[in-house]
N, C-alpha and C positions, 0 to 999 in steps of 0.2 A: 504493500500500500504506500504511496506517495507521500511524503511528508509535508502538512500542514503548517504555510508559515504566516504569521502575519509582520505587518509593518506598521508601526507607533509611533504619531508625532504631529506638530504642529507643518504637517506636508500638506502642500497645495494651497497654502494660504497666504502665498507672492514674495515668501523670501525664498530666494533665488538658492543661497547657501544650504536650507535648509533640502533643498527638492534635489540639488545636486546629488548632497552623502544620500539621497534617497536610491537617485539612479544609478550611484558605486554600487549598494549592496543589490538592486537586481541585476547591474551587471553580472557580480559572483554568484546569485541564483539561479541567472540563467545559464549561465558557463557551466557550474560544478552540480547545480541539483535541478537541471530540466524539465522534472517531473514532478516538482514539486506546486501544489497549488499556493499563490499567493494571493493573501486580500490587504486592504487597512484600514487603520483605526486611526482618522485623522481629522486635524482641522477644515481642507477643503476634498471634501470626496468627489464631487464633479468632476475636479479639475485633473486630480489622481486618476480617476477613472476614465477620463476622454484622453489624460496624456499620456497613461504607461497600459491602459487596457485590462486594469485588477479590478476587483468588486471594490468598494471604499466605502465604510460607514463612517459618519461625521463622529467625532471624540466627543464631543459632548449634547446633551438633549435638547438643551435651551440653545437656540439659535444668537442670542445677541450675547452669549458669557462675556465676550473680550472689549464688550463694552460699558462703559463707565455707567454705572445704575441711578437713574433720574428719577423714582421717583419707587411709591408705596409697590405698586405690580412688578417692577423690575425685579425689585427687589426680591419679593415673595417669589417670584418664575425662578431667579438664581437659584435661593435655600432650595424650593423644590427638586432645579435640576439635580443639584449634587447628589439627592436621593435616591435619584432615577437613572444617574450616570454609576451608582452602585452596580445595580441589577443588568444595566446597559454593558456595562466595560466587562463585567463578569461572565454573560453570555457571551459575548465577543470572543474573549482569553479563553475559554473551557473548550472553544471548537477548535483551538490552535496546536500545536505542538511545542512550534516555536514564536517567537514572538522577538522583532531586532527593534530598537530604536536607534536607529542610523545616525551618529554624527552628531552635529547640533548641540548647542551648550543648555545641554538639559539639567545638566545639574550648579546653575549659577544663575546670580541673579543681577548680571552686572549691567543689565537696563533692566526699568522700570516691570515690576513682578508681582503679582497680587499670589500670596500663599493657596485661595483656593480656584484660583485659575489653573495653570498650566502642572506645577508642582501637585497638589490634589487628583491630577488626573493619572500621575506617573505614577504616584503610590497607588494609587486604584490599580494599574497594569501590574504592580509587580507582586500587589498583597494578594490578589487575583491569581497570577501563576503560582504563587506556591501555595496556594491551597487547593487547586487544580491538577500542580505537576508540570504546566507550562514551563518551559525555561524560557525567561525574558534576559536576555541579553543586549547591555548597553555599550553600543561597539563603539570606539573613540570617539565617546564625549567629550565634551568640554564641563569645567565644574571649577569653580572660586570659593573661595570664603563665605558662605551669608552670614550677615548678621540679624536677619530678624527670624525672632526663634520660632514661630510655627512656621515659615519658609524654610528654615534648617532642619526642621524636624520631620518635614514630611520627605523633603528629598535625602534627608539623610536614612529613613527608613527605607526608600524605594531603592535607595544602592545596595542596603542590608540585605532584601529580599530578593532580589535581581540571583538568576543563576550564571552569570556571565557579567562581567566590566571590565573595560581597557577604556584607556584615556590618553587625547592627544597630544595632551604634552604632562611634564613631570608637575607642571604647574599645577594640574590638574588633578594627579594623585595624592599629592602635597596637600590641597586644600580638601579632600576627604577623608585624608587621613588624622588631619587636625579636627573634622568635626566631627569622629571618632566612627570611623568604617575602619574597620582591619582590611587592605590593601596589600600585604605579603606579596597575596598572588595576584594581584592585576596587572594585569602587564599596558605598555606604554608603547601604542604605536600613531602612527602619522594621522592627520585627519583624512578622513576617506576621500574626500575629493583629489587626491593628491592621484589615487586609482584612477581618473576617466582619462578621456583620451585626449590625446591632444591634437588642435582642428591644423588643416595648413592652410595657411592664408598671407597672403603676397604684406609684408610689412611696411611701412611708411617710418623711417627713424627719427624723424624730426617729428611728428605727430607725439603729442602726451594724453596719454589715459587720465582723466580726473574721475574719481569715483568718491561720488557725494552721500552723505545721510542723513534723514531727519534726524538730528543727533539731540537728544534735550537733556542728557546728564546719564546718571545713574537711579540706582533705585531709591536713593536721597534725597536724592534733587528735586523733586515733585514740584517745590516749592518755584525755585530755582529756574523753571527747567524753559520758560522763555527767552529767557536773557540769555540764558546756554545757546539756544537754537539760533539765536539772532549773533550773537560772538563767533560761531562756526558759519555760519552763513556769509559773514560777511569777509571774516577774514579768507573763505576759501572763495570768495566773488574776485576779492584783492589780488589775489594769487593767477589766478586765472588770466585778469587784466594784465599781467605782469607777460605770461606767456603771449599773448595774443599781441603786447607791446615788441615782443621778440619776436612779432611774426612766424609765431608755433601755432599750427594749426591743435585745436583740441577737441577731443572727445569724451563729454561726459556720457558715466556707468552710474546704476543704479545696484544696488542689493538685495531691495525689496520694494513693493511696488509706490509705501508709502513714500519713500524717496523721491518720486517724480515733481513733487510739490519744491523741492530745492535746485533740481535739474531747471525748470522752470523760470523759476527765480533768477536763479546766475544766468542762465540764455538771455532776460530781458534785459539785465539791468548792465551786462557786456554789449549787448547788442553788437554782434561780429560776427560776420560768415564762415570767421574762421574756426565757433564754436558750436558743433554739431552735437546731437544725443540721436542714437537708436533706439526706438522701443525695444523693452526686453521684456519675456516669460518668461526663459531658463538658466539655467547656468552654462549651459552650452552654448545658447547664442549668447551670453557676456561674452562666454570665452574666443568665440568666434569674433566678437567685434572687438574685443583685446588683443588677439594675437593682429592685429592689423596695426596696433602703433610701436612707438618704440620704448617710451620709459612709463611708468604709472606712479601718480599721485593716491593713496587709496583710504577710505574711513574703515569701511564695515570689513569685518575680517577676513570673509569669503572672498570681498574684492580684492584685499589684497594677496590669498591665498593662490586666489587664480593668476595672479598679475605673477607670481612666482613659480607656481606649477608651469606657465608659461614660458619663463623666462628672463622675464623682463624684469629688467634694475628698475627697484621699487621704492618707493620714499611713503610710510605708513604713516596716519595720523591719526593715532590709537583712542580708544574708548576705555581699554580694559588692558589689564597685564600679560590676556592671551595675546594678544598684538606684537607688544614689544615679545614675548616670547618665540613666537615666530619667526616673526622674523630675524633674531639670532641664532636661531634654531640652522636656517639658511643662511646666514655669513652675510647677513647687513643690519646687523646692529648698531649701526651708527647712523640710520638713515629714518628714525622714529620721531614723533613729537604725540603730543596731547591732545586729543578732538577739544579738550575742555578749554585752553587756552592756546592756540593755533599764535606761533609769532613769525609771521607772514616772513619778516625780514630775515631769520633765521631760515625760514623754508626755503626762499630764494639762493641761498648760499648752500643749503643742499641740495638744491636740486641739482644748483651748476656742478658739485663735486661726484652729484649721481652720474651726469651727463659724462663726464671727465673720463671718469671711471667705467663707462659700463661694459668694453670688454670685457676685461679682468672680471668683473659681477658677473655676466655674463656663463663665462667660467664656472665660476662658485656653485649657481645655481643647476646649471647641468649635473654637476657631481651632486650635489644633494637629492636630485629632482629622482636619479636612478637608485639614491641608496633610497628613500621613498618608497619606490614604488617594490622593491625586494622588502621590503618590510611588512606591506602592504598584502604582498601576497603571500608573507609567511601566517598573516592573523589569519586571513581567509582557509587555507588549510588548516590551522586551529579550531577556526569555529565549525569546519566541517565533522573536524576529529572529536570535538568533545557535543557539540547540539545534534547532531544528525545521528538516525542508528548509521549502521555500517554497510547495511545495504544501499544506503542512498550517497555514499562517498563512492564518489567517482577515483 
């Protein structure tokens, strides 16, 4: 009999990063277990289901959970769903075997995070497979510090339960090992997008990738979190102007779809032929309209992940410690700054020593890119050897 898998997560719901590590792990499904049925249990199932062709039931009951509750009925539909995404997410898990949550920084909360949002639904998947037998396995997440405690406490219970965890970087093991998961045996390998392919497409070297976020802080910031978005706004508008003063053609990326609202912005307020945006769906066509320039400016992680699975000498302008970790992860640790406080005139000075430099980076990247992906496809024969019976290892 065929093994039964499902897929878990905020997929199809227009961050790009997120649908990517989606389409890693059916890559290695379809390669190594052909015959296995897969469904999911996600935030946008239409979109799952018209773009990879699996069955997709939505994650949770109530349609509007990821929105901010206005009023007495909102309110009451939330408390209800949670009740019903019990009996939901449990019938889901009990017809599975296996169950992946592909990639994606499931276990941190380093933007804006409501405890019984996303983290409530994870402990439901994993409290769900061990009382069922399901194995849920969380294959190179991402995961930080939280500090507010029913946020730490639900996802610190959902790694406990999980019959499977590796994690993208050591950062990442680091910070669940301090919020008290025994970690011995998890092991640490690359982010899965590091696995897809990579597109060919005629380069432009003078062309720069800008890749923008609605960025408004952390999970702190709440307060805060305008004058955040308006400080990164403007200083990445400044920057931009700068290229397009040096007659650098540019093209802005997006992450996720809410980002379009910033792409927008900087297009008006440059007003320049010489700065163009692609509409995006996937992470494939990013990667597609990325591999056409030559260096990348990048906010959101996946952009800048891609911008280096690519190739291309990267200049990050982080949110979070996964950022800076990557990117020295890759041998360009000296080429990071702050989403929170962007100093335009510092960026300028790196950018020029990125441009200087990017054969030699160049270089770097390639070598890293290969040890990547042998990494990559040591976990995947992992998780065949220990989730799958042994009939269905190819």
């Amino acid at each position: 009999m065929s093994a039964r898998v499902g897929v878990f997560g905020l997929l199809g719901s227009g961050n790009l990063g997120n649908d990517g590590s989606l389409e890693a792990v059916l890559g290695y499904l379809r390669a190594e277990h052909p015959d296995a049925t897969v469904s999911a249990f996600c935030g946008g199932p239409a979109v799952v289901s018209a773009r990879y062709g699996i069955p997709a039931t939505r994650l949770n009951w109530y349609a509007d959970e990821y929105q901010t509750a206005s009023g007495l009925r909102s309110i009451v539909m939330k408390a209800f769903g949670k009740l019903v995404d019990v009996v939901r997410t449990a019938a889901w898990v009990r017809r599975q075997d296996v169950v992946f949550v592909p990639g994606m920084g499931v276990l941190e909360a380093t933007l804006p995070l409501r405890p019984w949002g996303f983290p409530y639904a994870l402990f439901l998947l994993s409290a769900a497979g061990r009382l069922f037998g399901t194995k849920v396995a969380l294959v190179s997440v991402g995961a930080d510090r939280i500090t507010v405690p029913a946020t730490r406490f639900l996802v610190r219970q959902a790694a406990r339960l999980a019959a499977y965890r590796s994690y993208r970087d050591e950062l990442s093991r680091t910070a669940m090992r301090s919020m008290g998961v025994a970690v011995d045996s998890d092991a640490v390998y690359p982010d899965l997008a590091f696995s897809l392919p990579v597109p060919t497409v005629a380069e432009d070297p003078r062309t720069v990738g800008v890749g923008v976020m609605a960025y408004y802080g952390g999970n702190d910031d709440r307060a805060d979190g305008e004058r955040i978005y308006r400080s990164y706004v403007d200083a990445m508008t400044r920057f931009v102007r700068h290229l397009v003063a040096q007659e650098r053609p540019v093209r802005l990326f997006i992450g996720d779809r809410i980002d379009t609202a910033v792409v927008d912005e900087i297009q008006a307020a440059v007003a320049s032929p010489l700065v163009t945006a692609t509409p995006l769906e996937t992470l494939d066509e990013l990667m597609r309209s990325m591999a056409g320039v030559g260096t990348v400016v990048a906010t959101r992680y996946h952009n800048v992940l891609c911008a280096l699975k690519l190739g291309k000498p990267t200049l990050a302008i982080g949110y979070a410690k996964k950022n800076d970790v990557l990117m020295a992860e890759m041998g360009l640790d000296g080429f990071c700054q702050e989403a929170r406080a962007v100093d335009v005139d510092r960026l300028i000075t790196q950018f020029a020593e990125l441009d200087r430099r990017a054969p030699e980076l160049r270089q770097t990247l390639a070598e890293h890119n290969e040890e990547n992906e042998q990494r990559l496809k040591h976990q995947f024969a992992a998780l065949s050897a220990s989730l799958f019976p042994a009939s269905e290892v190819r």
